[in-house]
C-alpha positions in Angstrom: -59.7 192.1 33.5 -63.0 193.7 34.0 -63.5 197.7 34.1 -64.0 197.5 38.1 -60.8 196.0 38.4 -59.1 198.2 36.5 -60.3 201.3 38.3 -59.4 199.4 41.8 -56.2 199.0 40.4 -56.0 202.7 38.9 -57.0 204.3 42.3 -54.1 202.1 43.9 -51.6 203.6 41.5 -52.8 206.7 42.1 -52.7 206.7 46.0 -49.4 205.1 45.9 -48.4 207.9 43.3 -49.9 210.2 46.1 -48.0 209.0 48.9 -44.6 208.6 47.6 -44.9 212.5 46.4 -45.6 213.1 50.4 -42.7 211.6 51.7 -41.0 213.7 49.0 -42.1 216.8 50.2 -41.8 215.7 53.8 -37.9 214.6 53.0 -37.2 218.1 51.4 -38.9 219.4 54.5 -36.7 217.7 56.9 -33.4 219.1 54.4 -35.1 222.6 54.5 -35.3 222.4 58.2 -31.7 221.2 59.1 -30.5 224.1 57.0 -31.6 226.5 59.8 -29.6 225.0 62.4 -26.6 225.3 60.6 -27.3 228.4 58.4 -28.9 230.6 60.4 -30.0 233.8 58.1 -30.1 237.4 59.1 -34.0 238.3 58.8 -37.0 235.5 60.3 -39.0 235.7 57.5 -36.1 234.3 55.4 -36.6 230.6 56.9 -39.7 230.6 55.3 -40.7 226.9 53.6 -43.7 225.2 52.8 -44.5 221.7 53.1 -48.1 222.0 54.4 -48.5 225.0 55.3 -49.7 227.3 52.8 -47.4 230.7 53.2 -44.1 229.8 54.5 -44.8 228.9 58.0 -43.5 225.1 58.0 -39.6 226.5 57.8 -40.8 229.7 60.6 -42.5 227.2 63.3 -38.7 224.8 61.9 -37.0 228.0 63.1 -38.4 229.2 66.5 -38.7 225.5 67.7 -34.8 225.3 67.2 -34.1 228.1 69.2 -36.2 227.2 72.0 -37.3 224.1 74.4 -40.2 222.2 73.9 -41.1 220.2 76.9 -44.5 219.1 75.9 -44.8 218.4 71.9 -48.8 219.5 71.6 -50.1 221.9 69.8 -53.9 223.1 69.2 -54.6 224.6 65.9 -58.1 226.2 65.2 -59.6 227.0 61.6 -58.2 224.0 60.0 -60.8 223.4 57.4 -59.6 220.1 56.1 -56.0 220.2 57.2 -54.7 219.5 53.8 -53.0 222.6 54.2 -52.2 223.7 57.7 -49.5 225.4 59.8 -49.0 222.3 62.1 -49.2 219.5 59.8 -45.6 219.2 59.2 -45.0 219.2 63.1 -47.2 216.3 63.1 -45.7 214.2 60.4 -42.1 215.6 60.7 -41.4 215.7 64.3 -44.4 213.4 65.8 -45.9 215.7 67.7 -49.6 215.3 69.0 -52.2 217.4 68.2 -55.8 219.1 68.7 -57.7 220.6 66.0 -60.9 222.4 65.5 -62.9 224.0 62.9 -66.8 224.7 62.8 -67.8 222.5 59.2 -68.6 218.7 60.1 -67.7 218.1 56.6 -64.0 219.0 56.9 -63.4 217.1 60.5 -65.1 214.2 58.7 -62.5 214.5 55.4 -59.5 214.5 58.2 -60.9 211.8 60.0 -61.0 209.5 57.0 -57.5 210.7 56.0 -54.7 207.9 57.3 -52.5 210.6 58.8 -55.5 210.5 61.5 -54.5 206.7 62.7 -51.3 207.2 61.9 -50.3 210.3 64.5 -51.9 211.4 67.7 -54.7 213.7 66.3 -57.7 214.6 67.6 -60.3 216.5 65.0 -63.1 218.4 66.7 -66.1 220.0 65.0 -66.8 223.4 66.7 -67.6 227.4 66.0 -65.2 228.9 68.0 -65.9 231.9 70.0 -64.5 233.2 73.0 -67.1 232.3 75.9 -66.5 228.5 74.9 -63.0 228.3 74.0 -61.6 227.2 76.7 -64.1 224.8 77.7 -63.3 223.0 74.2 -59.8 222.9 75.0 -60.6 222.1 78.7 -62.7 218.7 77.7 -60.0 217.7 75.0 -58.1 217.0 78.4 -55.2 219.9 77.3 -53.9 222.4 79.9 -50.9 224.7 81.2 -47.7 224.2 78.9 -47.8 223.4 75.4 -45.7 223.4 72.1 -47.8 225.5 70.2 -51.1 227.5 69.6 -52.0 229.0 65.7 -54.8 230.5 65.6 -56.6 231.7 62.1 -60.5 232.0 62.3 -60.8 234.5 59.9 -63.0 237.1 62.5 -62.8 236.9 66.0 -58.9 236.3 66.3 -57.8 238.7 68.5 -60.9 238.1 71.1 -60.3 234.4 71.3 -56.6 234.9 72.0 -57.3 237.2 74.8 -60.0 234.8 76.5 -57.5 232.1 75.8 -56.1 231.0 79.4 -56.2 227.3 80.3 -53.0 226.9 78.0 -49.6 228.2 78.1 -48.2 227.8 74.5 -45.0 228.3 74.0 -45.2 229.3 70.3 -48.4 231.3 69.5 -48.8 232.0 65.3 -51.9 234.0 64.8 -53.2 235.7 61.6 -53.7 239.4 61.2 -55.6 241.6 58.7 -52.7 243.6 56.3 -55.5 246.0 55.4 -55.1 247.6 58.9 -52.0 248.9 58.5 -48.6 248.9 61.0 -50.2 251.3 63.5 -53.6 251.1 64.2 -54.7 248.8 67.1 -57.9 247.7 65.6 -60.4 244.7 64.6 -63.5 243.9 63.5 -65.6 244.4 66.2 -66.7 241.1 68.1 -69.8 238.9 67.0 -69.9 235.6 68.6 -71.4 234.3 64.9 -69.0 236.4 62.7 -68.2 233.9 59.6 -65.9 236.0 57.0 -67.8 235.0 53.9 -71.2 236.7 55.5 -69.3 239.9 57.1 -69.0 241.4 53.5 -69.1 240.0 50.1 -65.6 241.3 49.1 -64.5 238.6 51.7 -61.6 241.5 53.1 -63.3 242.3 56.0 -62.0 239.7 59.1 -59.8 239.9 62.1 -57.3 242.6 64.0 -53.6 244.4 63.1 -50.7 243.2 63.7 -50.0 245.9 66.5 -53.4 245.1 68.0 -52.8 241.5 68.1 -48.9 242.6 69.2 -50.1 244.7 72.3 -52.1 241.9 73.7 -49.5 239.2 73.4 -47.5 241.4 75.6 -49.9 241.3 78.1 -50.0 237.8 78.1 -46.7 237.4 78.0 -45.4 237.3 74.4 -42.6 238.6 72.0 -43.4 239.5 68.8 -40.5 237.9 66.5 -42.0 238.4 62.7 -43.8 237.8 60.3 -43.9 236.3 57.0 -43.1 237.7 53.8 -46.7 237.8 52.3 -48.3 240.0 55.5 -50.9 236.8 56.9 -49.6 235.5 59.8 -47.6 236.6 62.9 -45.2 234.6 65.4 -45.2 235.6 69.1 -42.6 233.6 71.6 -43.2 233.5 75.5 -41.0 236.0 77.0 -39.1 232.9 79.2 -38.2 231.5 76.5 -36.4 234.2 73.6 -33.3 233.8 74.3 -31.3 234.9 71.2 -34.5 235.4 69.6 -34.9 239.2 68.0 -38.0 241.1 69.3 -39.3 243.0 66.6 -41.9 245.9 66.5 -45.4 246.0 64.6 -44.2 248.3 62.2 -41.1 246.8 61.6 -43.0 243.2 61.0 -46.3 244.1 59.2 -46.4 243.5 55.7 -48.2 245.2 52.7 -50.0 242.0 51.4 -49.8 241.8 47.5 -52.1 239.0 47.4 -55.4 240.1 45.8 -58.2 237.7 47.1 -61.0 240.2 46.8 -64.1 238.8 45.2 -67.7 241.0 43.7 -71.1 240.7 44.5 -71.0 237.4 42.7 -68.6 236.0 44.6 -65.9 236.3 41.3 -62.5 237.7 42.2 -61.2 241.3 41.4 -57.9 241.5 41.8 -57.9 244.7 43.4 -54.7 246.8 44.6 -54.0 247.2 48.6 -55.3 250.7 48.0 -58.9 249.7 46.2 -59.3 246.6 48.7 -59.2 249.0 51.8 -61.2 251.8 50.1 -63.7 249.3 49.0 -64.2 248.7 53.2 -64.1 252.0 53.8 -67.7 252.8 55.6 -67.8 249.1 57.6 -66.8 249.6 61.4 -63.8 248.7 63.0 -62.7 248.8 67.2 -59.6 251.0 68.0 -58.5 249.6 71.4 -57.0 252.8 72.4 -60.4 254.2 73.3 -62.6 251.3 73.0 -64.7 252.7 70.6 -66.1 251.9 67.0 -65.1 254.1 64.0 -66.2 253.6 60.1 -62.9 252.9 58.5 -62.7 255.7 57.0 -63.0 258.2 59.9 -60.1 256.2 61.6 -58.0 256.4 58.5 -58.4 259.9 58.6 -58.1 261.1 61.9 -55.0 258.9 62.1 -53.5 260.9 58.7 -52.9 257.0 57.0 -54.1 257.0 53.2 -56.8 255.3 52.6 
């Protein structure tokens, strides 16, 4: 047997190695998410499980979609990178839902493209840079409109500002990431640059996206119950308000999460493992937009006036 062989035969192994651990972690999935119909715990973020997502939300999404109807199984997900790991990945694979995503690096659509999970399910992987004058239109020409399963949206920037342009769908289910950093109270994000990329915004990599209550008050608007969070302060889980039922509604403050996670990086790009309390200080002079005035404060002026500790 020559030495090509034997690599052809290696990388077999290996894939077959690689695809019996995935139906493992889908099956344990599947166990995980049966548990919530019959054991149905006192606080949201304790259905938390992971299959393919990377915080929890797998056994969340599990939990809200067994409480309410889902007419039309679709769901759009944005800022996907290579969907490897992904808050509607386990939809796809566990429940056969279809399924549009989007992110702005070619590279990454083209890695999900060559994956098989994109002939096996109804997947379509776009290559875009989302902002909110051509949201819709991307949507719009992926032939998606009015009622949906789901929308998750996690750009890392203009979050809050695509949401509110957002209106040629009607998820049912919208999970959408918010900034820790900005605390329970303030309704604030970065303010909105159609080419805002979180890597470029500032090097510690912190400085992205809206709060919790900011992201909470428009939902409202639109017509959406907060119902938590999960337990390591990234994402949040709105519900259309036709369709809570026995759902709790929780507040902002009640939901956010001090994140303990410490992802902030130096000049070089190394991390630094800084506290909550260094990570905000560190952002302290770089401009944020309160949206009960609509105007633009340094961090630390809004900290202030507001009497939260910076």
């Amino acid at each position: 047997m020559n030495i090509l062989t034997k690599l052809r035969n290696l990388f077999g192994t290996i894939t077959a190695i690689a695809e019996d651990v995935l139906k493992i972690r889908l099956a344990l999935g599947r166990i995980e998410g049966r548990q919530l119909v019959s054991y149905q715990q006192s606080t949201f973020n304790a259905h938390e499980f992971s299959v393919s997502s990377q915080w929890g939300e797998d056994g969340l999404i599990e939990f809200i979609i067994s409480n309410i109807e889902i007419i039309n199984k679709i769901f759009i997900e944005f800022g996907v990178e290579n969907y490897v790991e992904s808050n509607t990945r386990f939809l796809l694979q566990n429940r056969n839902w279809a399924g549009l995503i989007i992110d702005g690096d070619d590279s990454n659509i083209q890695y999900i493209k060559r994956d098989s999970l994109y002939w096996r399910y109804n997947l379509k992987a776009i290559c875009s840079f989302i902002n909110r004058d051509n949201i819709n239109s991307i949507i719009k020409s992926s032939g998606l409109a009015g009622d949906i399963g789901l929308l998750s949206i996690d750009i890392d920037g203009n979050d809050y500002f695509v949401f509110e342009a957002i209106s040629i769908i009607n998820p049912r289910i919208v999970v959408c990431e918010y900034n820790s950093l900005w605390g329970d109270s303030l309704a604030v994000s970065v303010p909105y640059d159609p080419n805002f990329v979180r890597t470029k915004a500032h090097f510690s990599n912190l400085y992205f996206g809206a709060s919790i209550s900011a992201l909470t008050r428009l939902a409202k608007k639109k017509g959406y119950s907060l119902v938590g969070s999960n337990t390591t302060g990234v994402n949040c889980f709105f519900v259309r308000n036709d369709l809570l039922g026995d759902l709790q509604v929780v507040t902002p403050k009640s939901a956010w999460v001090k994140s303990q996670f410490r992802e902030s990086r130096n000049l070089s790009g190394s991390l630094t493992f800084l506290s909550f309390e260094e990570r905000l200080a560190l952002l302290s002079d770089l401009p944020l937009l309160n949206f009960d005035d609509n105007k633009i404060y340094n961090i630390s002026d809004l900290f202030s006036v507001n009497n939260l500790n910076l």
